[in-house]
N, C-alpha and C positions, 0 to 999 in steps of 0.2 A: 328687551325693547321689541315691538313690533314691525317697527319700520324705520329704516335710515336712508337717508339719502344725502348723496353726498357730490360733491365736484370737484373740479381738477386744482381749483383755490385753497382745497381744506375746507371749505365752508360747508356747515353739517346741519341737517334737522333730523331728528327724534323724534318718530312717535310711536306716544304709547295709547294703545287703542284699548279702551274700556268700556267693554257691551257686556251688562249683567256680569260683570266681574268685580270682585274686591282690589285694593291693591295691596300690596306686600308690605311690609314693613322697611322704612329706610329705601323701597321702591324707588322712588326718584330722586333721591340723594343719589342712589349709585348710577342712577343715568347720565347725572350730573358729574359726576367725581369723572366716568367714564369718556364725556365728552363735554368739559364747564363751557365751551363757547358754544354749543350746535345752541339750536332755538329747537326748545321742546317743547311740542304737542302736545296737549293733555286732551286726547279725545273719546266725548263721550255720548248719548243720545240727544243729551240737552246742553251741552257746554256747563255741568257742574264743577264744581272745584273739587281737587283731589281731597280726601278727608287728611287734616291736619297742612295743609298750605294754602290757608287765607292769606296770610301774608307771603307780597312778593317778595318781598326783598329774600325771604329765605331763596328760593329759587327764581332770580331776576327776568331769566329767560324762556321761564314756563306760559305758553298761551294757552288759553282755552279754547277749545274748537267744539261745534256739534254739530250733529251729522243734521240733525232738525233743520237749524240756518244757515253754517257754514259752508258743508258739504252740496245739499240742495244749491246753493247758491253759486258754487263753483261750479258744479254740473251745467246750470243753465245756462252762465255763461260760455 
C-alpha cells in the first residue's frame, strides 16, 4: 500500500495510489484481508475502477478517488 493513515480509535484509510501503474494480482484483496475495516482508496488520474472490481460488494469499502476532481478539489478548498 502506498499510504495509511491512521488514529488513536483504530480507524484506518488505505491508499493505494495508481499513476501509470498496473496492479498486482489479488492486489486489493490483500489490503483488504490486511486491514477489512480501513476505507480504501483507489487512486487514480481519473477516478477509474481497479480492473476486475466492478463490483462493490467484492470490496464494500473500496472508493474511487482522482486526482482530476478529487484531489484538485480538496486542494481548493
Amino acid at each position: 500500500l502506498d499510504i495509511e493513515i491512521t488514529d488513536g480509535s483504530h480507524r484506518r484509510i488505505v491508499i493505494e495510489n495508481k499513476i501509470h501503474a498496473g496492479l498486482q494480482e489479488e492486489q486489493l484483496d490483500r489490503y483488504h484481508q490486511y486491514a477489512p475495516k480501513a476505507k480504501l482508496l483507489y487512486l487514480t488520474l481519473k477516478g477509474d475502477s481497479p480492473p476486475g472490481y466492478k463490483d462493490r460488494t467484492v470490496l464494500p469499502n473500496l472508493q474511487l478517488v482522482s486526482y482530476r476532481s478529487d484531489i484538485v478539489e480538496w486542494l481548493e478548498r
